[in-house]
LUMZA-860475 format. One line per 4 residues: number of its first residue (from 1); their letters; for each residue x, y, z of N, C-alpha, C. Coordinates in nm, 4 decimals, m for minus. Example, Ala and Ser with C-alpha at 12.3 -4.5 7.8 and 13.67 -1.06 7.14 Angstrom:
REM LUMZA-860475
1 = AS = 1.3190,m0.5690,0.7800,1.2300,m0.4500,0.7800,1.3200,m0.3300,0.7800; 1.2850,m0.2250,0.7080,1.3670,m0.1060,0.7140,1.2900,0.0030,0.7870 .
REM end
This chain:
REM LUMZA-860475
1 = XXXX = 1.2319,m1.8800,m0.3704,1.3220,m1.8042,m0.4572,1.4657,m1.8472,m0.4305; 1.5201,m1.8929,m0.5077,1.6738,m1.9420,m0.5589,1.7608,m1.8102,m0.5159; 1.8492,m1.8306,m0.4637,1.9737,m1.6958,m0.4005,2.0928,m1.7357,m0.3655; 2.2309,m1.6723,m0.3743,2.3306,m1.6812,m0.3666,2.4164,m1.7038,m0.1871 .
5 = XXXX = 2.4035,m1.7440,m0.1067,2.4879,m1.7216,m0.0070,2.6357,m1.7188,0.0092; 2.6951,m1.6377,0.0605,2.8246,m1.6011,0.0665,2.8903,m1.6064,0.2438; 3.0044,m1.6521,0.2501,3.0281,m1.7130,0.3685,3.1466,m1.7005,0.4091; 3.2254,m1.6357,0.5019,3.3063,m1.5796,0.5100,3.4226,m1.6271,0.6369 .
9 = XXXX = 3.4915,m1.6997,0.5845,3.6217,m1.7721,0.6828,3.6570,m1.7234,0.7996; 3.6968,m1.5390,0.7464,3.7478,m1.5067,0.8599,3.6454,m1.4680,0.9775; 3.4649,m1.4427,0.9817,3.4021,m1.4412,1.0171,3.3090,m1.5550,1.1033; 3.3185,m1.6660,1.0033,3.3244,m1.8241,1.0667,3.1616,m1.8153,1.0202 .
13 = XXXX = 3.0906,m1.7764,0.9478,2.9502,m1.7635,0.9480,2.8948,m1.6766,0.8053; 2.7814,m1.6969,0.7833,2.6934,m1.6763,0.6732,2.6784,m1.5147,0.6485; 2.7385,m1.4233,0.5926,2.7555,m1.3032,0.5755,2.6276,m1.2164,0.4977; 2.5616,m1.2960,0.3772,2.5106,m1.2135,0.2777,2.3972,m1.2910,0.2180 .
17 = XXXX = 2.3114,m1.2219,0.1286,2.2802,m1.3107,0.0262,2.2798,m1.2394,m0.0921; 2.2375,m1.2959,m0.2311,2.2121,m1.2221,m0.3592,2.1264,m1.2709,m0.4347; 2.0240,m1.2323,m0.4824,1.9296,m1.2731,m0.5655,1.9934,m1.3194,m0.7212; 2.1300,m1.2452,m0.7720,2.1959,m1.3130,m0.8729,2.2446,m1.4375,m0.8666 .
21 = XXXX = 2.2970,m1.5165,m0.9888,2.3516,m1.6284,m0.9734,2.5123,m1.6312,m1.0457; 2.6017,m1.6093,m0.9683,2.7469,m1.5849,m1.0762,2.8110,m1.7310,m1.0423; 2.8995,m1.8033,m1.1368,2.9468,m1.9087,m1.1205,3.0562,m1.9040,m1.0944; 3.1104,m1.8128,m0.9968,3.2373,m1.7646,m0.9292,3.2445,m1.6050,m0.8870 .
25 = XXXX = 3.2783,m1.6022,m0.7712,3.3348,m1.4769,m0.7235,3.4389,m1.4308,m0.6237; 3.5059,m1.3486,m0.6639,3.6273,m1.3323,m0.5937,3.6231,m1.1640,m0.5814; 3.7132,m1.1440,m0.4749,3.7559,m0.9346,m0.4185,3.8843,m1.0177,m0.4302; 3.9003,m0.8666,m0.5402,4.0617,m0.8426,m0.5428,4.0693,m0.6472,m0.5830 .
29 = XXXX = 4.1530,m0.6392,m0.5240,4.1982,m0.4895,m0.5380,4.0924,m0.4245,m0.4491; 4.0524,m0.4202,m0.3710,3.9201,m0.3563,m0.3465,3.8052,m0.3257,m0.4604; 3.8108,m0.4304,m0.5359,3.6901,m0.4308,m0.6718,3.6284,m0.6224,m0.6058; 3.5198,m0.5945,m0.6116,3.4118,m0.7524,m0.6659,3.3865,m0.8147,m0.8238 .
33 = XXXX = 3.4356,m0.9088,m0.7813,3.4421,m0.9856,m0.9882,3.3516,m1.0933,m0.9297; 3.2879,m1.1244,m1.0741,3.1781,m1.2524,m1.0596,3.2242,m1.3010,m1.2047; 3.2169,m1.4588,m1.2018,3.1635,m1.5009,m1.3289,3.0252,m1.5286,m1.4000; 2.9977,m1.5336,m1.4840,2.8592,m1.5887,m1.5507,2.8750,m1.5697,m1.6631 .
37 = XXXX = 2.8008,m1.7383,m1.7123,2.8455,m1.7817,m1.8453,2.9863,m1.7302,m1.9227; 3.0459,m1.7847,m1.8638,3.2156,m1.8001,m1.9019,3.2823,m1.6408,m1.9015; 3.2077,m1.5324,m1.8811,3.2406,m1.3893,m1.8547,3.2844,m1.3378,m1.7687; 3.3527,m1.2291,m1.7496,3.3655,m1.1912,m1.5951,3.3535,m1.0773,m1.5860 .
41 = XXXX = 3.2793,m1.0190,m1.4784,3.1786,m0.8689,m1.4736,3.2807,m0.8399,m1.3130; 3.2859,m0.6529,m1.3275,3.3012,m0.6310,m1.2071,3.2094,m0.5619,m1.1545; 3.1560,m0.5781,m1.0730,3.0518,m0.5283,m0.9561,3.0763,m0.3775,m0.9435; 2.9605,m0.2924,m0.9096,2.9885,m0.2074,m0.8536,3.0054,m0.0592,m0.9369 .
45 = XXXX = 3.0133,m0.1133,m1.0508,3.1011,m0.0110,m1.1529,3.0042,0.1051,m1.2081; 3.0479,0.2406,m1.1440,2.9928,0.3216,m1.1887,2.9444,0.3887,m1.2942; 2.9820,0.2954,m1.4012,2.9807,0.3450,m1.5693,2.8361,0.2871,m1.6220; 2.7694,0.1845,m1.5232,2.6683,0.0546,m1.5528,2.5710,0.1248,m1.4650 .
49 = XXXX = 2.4327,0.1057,m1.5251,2.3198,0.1145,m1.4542,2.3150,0.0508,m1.3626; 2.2133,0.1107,m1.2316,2.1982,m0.0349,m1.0907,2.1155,m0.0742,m1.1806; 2.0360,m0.1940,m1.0249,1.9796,m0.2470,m1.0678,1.9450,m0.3597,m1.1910; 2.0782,m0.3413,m1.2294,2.1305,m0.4640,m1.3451,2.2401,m0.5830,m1.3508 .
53 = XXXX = 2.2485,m0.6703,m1.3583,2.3428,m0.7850,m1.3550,2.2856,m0.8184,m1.4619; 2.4775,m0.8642,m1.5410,2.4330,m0.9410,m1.6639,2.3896,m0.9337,m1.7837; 2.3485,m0.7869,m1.7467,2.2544,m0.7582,m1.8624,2.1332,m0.7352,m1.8354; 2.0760,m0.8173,m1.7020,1.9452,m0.8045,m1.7010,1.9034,m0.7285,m1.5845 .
57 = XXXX = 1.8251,m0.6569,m1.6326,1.7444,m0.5333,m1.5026,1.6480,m0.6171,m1.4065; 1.6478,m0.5859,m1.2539,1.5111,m0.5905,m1.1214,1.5840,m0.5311,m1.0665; 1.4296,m0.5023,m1.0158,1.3972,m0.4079,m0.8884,1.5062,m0.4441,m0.7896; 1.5404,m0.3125,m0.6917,1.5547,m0.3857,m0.5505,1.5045,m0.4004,m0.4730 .
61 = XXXX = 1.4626,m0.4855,m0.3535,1.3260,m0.4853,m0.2609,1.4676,m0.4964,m0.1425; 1.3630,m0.4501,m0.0101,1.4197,m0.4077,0.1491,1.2918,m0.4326,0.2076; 1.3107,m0.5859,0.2446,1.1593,m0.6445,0.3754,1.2182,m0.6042,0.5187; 1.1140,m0.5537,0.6288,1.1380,m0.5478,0.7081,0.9875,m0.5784,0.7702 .
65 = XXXX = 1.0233,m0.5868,0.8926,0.9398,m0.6148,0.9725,0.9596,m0.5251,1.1236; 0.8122,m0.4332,1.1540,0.7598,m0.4089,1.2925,0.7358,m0.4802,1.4145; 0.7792,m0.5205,1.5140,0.7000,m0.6125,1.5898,0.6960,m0.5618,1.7376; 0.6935,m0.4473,1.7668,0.7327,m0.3754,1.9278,0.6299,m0.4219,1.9746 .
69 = XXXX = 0.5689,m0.4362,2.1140,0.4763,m0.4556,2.2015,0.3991,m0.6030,2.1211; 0.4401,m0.7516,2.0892,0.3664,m0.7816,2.0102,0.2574,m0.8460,2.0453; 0.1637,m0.8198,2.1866,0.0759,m0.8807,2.2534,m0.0426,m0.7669,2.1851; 0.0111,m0.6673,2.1605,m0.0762,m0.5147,2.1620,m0.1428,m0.5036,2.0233 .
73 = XXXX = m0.2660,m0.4914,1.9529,m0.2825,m0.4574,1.8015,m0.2902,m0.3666,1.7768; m0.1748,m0.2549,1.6704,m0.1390,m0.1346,1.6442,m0.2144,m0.1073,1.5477; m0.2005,0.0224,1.5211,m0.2669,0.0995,1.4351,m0.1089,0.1704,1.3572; m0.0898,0.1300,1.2345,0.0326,0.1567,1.1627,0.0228,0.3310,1.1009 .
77 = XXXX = 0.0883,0.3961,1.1109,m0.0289,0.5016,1.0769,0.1292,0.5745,0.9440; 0.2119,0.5797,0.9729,0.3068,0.6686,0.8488,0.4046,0.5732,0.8295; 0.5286,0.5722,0.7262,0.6706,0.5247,0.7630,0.7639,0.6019,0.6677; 0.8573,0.5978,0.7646,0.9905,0.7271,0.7400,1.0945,0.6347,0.6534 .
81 = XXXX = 1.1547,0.7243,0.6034,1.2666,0.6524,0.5152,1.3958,0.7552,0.5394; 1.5043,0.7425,0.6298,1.6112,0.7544,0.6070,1.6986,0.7576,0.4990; 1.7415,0.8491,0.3704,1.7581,0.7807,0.2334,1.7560,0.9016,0.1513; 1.8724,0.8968,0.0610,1.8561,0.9204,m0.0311,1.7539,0.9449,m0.1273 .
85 = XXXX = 1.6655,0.8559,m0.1259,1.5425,0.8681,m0.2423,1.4175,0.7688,m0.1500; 1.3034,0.8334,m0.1704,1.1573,0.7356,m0.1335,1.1464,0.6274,m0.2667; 1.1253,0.5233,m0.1762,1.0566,0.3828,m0.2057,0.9526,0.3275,m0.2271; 0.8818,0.2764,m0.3328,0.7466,0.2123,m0.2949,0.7354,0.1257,m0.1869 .
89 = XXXX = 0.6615,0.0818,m0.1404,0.6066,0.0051,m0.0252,0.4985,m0.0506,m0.0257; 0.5150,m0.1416,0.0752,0.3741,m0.2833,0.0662,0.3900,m0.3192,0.1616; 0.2707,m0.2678,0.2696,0.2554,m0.3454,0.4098,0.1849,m0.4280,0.4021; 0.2120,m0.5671,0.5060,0.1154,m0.6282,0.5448,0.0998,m0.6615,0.6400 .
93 = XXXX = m0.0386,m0.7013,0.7296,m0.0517,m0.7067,0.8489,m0.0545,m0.8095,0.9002; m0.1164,m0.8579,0.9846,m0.1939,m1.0225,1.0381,m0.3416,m0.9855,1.0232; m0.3521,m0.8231,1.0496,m0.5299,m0.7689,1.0432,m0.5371,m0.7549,0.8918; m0.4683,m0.7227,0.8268,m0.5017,m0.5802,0.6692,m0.3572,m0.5547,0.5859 .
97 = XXXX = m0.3982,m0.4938,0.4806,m0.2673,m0.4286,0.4355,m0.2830,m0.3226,0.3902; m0.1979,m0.2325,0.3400,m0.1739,m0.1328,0.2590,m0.0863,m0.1202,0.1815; m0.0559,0.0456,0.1211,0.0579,0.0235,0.0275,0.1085,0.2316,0.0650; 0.2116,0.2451,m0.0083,0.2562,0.3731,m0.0676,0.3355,0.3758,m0.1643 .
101 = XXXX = 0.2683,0.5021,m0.2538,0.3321,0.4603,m0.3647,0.4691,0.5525,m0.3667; 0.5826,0.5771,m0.4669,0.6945,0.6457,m0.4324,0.6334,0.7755,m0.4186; 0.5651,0.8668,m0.4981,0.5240,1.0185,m0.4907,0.4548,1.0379,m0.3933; 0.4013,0.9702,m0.3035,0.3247,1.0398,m0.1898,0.4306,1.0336,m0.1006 .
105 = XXXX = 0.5451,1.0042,m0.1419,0.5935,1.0673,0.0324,0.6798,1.2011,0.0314; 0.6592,1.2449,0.1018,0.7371,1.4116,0.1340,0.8456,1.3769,0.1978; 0.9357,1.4825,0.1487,1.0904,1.5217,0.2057,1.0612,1.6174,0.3331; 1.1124,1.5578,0.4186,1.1402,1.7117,0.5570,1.2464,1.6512,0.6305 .
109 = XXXX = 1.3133,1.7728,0.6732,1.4815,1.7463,0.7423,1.5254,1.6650,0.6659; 1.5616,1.6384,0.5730,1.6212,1.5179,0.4880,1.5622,1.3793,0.4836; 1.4709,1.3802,0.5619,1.4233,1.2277,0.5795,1.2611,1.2299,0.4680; 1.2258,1.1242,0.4639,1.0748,1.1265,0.3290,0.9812,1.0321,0.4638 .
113 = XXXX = 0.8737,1.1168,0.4537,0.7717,1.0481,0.5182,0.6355,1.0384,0.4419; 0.5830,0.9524,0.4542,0.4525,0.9279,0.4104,0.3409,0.8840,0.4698; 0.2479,0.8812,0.4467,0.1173,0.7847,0.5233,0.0767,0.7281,0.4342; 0.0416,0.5768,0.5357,m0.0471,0.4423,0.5318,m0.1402,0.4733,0.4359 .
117 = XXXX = m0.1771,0.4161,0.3071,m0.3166,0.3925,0.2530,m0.3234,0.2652,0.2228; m0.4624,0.2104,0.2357,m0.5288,0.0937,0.2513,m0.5248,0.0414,0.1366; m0.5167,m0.0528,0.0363,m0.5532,m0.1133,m0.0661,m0.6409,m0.0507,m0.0969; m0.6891,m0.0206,m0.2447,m0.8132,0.0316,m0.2975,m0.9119,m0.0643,m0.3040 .
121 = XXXX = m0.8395,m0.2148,m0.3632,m0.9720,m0.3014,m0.3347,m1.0084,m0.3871,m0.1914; m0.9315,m0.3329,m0.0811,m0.9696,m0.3786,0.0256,m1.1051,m0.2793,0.0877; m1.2124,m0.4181,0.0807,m1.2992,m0.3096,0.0893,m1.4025,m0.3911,0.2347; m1.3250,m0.4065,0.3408,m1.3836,m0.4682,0.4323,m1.4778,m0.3374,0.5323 .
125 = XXXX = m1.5819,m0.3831,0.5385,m1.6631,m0.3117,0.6151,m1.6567,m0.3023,0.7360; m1.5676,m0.3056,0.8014,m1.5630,m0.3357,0.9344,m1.4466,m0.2337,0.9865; m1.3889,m0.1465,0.8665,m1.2663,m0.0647,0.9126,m1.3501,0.0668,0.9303; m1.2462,0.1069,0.9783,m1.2844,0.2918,0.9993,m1.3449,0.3925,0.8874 .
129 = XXXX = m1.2397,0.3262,0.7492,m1.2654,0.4007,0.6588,m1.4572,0.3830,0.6052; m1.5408,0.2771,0.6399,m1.6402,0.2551,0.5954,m1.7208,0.3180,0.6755; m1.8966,0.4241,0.6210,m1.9881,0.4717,0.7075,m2.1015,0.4154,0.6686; m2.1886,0.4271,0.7619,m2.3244,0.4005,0.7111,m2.3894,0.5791,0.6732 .
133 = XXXX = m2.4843,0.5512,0.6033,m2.5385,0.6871,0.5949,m2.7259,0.6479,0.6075; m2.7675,0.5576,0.5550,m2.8804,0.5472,0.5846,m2.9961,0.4771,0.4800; m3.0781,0.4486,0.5371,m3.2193,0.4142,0.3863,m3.2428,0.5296,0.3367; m3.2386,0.4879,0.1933,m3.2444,0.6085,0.0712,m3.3996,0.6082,0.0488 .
137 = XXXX = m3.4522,0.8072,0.0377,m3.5891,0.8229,0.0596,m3.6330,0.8229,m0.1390; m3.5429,0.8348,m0.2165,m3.6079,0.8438,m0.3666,m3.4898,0.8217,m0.4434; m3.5073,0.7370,m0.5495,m3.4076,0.6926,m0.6573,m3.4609,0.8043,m0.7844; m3.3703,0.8443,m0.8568,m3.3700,0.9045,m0.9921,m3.2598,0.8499,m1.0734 .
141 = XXXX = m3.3423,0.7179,m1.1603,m3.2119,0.6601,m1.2402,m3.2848,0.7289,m1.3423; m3.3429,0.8473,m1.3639,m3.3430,0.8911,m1.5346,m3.2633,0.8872,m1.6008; m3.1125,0.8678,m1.5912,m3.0121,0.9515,m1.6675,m2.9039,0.8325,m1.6923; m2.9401,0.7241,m1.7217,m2.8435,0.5940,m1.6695,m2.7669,0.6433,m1.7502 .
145 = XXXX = m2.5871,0.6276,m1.7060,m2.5920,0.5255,m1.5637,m2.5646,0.5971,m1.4239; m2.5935,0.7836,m1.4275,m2.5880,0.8652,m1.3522,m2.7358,0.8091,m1.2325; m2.6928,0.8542,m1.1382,m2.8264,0.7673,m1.0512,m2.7943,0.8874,m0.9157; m2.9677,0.9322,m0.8659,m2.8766,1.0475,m0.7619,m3.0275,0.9896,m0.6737 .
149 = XXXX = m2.9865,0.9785,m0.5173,m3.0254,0.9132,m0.4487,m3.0372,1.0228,m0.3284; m3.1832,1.0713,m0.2615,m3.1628,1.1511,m0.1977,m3.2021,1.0717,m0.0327; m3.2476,1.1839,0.0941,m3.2519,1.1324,0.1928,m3.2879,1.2040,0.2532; m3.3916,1.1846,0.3844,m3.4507,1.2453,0.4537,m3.3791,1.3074,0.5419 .
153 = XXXX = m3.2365,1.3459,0.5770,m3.1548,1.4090,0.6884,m3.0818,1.4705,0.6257; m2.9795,1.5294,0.6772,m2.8405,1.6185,0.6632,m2.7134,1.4726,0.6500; m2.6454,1.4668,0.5196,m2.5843,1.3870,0.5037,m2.4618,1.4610,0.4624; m2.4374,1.5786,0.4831,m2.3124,1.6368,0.4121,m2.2075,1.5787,0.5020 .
157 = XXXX = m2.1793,1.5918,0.6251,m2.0835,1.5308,0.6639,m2.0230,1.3866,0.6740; m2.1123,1.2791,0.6267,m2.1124,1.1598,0.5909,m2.0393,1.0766,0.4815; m1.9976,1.1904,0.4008,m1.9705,1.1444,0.2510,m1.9253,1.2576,0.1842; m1.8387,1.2178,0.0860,m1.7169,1.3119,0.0061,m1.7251,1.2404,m0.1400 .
161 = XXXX = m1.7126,1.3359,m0.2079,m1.6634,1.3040,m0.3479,m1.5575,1.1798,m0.3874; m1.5824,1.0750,m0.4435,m1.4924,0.9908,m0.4995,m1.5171,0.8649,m0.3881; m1.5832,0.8779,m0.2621,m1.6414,0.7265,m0.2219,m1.6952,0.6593,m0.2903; m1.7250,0.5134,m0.2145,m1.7757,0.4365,m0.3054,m1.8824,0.3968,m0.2294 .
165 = XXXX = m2.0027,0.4240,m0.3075,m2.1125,0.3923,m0.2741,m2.1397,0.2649,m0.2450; m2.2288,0.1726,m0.1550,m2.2747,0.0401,m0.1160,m2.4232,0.0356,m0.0712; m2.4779,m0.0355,m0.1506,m2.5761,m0.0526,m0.0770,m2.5973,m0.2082,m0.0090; m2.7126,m0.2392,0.0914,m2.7415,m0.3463,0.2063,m2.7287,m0.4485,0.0768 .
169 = XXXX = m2.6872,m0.5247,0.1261,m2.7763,m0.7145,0.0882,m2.8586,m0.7662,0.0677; m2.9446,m0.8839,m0.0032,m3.0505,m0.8519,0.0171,m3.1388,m0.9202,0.1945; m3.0472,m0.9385,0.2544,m3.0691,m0.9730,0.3805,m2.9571,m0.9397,0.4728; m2.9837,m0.9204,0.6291,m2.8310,m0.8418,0.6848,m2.7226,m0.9581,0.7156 .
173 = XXXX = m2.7655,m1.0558,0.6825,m2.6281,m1.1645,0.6676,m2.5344,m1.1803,0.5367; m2.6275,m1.1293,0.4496,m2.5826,m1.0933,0.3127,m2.4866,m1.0121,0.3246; m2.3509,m0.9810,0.2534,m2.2307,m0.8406,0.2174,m2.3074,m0.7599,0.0947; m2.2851,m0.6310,0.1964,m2.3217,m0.4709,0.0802,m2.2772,m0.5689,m0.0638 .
177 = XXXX = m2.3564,m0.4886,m0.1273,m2.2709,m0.4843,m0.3016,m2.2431,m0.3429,m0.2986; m2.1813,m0.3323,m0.3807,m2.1048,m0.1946,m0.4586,m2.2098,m0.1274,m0.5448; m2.2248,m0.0079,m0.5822,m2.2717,0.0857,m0.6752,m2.1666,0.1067,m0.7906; m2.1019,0.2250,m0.7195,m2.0313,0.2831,m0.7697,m1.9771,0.4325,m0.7241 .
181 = XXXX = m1.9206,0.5062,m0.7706,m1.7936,0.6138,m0.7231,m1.9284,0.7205,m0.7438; m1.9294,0.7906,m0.6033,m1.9618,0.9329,m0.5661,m1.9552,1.0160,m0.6473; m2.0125,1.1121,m0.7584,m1.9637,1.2246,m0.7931,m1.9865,1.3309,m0.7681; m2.1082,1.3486,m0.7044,m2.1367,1.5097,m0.6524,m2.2752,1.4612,m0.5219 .
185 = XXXX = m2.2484,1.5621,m0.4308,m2.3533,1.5679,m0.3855,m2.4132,1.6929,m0.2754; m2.5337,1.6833,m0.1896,m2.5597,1.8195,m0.1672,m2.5915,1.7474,m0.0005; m2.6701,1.8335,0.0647,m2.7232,1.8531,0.1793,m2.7592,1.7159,0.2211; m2.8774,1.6554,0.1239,m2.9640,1.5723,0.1534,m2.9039,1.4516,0.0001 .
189 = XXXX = m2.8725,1.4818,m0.0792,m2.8827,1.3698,m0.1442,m2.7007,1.3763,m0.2164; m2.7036,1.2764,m0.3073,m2.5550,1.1716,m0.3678,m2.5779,1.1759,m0.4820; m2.4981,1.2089,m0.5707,m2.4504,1.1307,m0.7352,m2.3850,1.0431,m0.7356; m2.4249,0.9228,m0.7813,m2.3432,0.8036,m0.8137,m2.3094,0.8219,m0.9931 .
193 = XXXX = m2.1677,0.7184,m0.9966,m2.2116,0.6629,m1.1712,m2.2027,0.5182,m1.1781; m2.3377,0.4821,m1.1434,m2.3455,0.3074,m1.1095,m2.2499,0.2343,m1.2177; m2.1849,0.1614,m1.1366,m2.1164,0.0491,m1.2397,m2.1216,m0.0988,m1.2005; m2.2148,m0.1178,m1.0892,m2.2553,m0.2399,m1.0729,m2.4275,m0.2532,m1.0240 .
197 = XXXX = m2.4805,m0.2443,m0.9688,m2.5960,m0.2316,m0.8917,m2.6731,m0.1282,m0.8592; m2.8181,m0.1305,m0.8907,m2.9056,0.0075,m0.8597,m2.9814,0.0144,m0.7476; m2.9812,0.0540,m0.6966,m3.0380,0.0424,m0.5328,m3.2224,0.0649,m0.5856; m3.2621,0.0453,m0.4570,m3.4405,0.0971,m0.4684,m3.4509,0.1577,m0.3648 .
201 = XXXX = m3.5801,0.2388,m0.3520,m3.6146,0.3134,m0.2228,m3.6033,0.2103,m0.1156; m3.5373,0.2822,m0.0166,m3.5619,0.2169,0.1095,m3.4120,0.0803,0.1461; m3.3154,0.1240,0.0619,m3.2456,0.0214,0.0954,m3.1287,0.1080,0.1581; m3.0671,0.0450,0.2450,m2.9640,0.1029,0.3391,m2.8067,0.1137,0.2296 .
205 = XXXX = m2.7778,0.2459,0.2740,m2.6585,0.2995,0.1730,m2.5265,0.3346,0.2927; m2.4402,0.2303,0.2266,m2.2826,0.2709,0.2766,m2.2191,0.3603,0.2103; m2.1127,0.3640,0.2741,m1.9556,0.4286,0.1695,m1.8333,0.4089,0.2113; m1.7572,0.3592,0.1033,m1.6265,0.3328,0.1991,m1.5689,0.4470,0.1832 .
209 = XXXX = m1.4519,0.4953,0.2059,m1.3867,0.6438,0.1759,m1.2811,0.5923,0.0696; m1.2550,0.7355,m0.0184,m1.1866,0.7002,m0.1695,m1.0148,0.6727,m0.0196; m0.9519,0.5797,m0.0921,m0.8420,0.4993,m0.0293,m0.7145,0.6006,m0.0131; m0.7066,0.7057,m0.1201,m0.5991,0.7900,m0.1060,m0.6428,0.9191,m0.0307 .
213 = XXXX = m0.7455,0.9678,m0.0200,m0.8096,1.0737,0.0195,m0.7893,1.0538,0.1918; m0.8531,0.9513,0.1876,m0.8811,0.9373,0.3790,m0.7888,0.8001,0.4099; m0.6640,0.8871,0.4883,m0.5625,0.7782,0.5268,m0.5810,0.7311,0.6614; m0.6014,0.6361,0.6815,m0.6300,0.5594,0.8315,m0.5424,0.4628,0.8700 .
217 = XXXX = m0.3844,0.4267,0.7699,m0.3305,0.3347,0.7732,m0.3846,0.2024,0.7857; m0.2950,0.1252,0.8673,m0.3444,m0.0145,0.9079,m0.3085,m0.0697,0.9932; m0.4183,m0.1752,1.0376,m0.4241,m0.2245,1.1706,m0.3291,m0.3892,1.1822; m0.3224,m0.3810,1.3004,m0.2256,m0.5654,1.3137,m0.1043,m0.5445,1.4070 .
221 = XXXX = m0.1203,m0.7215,1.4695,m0.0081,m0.6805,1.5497,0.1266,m0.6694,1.5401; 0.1334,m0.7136,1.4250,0.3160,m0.6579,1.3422,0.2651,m0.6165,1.2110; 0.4038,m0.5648,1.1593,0.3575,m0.5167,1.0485,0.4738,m0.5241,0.9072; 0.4787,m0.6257,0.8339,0.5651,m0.6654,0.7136,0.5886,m0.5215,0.6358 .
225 = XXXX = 0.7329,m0.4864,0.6151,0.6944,m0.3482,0.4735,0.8032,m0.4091,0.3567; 0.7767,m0.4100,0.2424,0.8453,m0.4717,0.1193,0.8267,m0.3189,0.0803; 1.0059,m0.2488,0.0837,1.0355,m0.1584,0.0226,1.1100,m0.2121,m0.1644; 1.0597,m0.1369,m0.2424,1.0694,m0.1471,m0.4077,1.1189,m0.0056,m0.4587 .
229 = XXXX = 1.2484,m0.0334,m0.5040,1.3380,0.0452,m0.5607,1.3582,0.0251,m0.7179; 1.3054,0.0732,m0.8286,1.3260,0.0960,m0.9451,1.3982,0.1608,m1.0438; 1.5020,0.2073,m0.9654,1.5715,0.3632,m1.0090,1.6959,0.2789,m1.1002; 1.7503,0.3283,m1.1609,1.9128,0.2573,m1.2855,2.0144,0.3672,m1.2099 .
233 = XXXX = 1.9777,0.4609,m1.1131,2.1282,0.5152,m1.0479,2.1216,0.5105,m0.9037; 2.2388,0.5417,m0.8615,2.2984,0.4816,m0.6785,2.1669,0.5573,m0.5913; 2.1121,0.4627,m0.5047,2.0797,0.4755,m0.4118,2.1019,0.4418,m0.2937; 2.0742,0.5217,m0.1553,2.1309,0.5072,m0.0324,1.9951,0.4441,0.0863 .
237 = XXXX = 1.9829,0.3586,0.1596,1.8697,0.3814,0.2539,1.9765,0.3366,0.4213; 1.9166,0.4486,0.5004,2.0075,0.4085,0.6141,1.9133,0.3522,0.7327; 1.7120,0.3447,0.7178,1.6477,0.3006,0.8371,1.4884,0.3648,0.7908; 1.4761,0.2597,0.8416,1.2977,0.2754,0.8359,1.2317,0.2661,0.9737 .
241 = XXXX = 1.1426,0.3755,0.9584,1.0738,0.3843,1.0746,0.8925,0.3581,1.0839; 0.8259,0.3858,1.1215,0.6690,0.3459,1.1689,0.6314,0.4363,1.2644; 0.5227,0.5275,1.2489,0.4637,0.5932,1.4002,0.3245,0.4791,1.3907; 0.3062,0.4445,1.4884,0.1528,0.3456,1.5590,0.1593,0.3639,1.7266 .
245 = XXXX = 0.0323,0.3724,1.7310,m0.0174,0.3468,1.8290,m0.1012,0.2751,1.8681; m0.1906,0.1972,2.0048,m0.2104,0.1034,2.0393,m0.3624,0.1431,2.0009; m0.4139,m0.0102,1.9283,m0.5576,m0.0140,1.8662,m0.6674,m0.0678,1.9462; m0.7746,0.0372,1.9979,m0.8475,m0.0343,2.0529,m0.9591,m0.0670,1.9982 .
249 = X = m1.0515,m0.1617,2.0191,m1.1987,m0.1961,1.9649,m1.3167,m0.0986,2.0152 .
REM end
């Protein structure tokens, strides 16, 4: 990505950058002027939407990066925003990623906090959020594409509304396939509404957990966050924070 650097005499060194491109700029009066295409704009000006140069509107983004203890693999679990207004966000890990979107985060003491959710289509079996529940004792696809799958044990605590059903491979080197999304279920058995694959008696049934429901953040030993600001009026951010703790196997 193409960007502006700005460089400053009395400093002796590289001050800034800008994702705009002006073909001149100068401070005078305590105001910022730029040129582009033979025009001259002043910066800053409260009468003008943010988020615009030129005429033309983007986002603002704020990358940062986690890296405390970086021998250690964390478990990323919330992040705070110092600020005026909450941000979308996009972590990424070296293990995983996640995201938050602007409305899930809450205001308290002035600061907005939120928690970690996982990608919806990250659907690796190997995280926390995924369970096994077991070989299914009877299929009832009467009702396609409703499909309710019961089981010889107590499965209520195993599984919640809006998981996503998986069943085995057809060998255990094989990856689950997908069903489809949970809609009701009881003691012993599951409602699916298959949208890929129908299981048969006797085949082993996962679930990952619905991604916003059950927050487990994410794992890795640093952790990238690309904050995304969309707003057309002034915003403030003064620090971002992270609670994690150390991940064990």
């Amino acid at each position: 990505m193409a960007v502006t650097l700005t460089y400053s005499p009395r400093l002796q060194g590289w001050t800034s950058f800008f994702t705009f491109h002006p073909e001149w700029m100068i401070g005078l009066n305590n105001s910022f002027y730029s040129m582009y295409q033979g025009q001259l704009y002043r910066h800053r000006d409260s009468s003008v939407n943010r988020n615009t140069f030129y005429g033309a509107y983007g986002n603002s983004t704020v990358t940062n990066v986690f890296n405390d203890s970086p021998l250690d693999a964390k478990m990323f679990k919330t992040i705070g925003l110092e600020g005026t207004q909450p941000w979308e966000a996009t972590l990424t890990t070296d293990l995983g990623s996640g995201k938050i979107e602007t409305a899930w985060f809450v205001k308290k003491e002035g600061d907005y906090y939120a928690n970690i959710r996982r990608n919806a289509a990250q659907t690796d079996l190997d995280m926390m959020s995924a369970q096994g529940i077991g070989d299914c004792l009877t299929v009832d696809a009467t009702s396609p594409p409703i499909l309710i799958l019961t089981f010889g044990f107590n499965i209520n605590s195993l599984v919640n509304i809006k998981d996503i059903a998986y069943k085995q491979g057809a060998t255990l080197l094989d990856p689950p396939i997908s069903i489809g999304p949970i809609t009701a279920k009881t003691d012993t058995s599951i409602t699916i509404d298959v949208s890929t694959s129908t299981p048969v008696i006797g085949d082993m049934i996962l679930v990952v957990k619905n991604s916003i429901a059950e927050s487990y953040g994410t794992r890795g030993y640093y952790m990238e966050v690309q904050l995304v600001n969309s707003l057309t009026t002034q915003v403030e951010l003064f620090s971002i924070s992270s609670e994690a703790f150390k991940s064990y196997p």
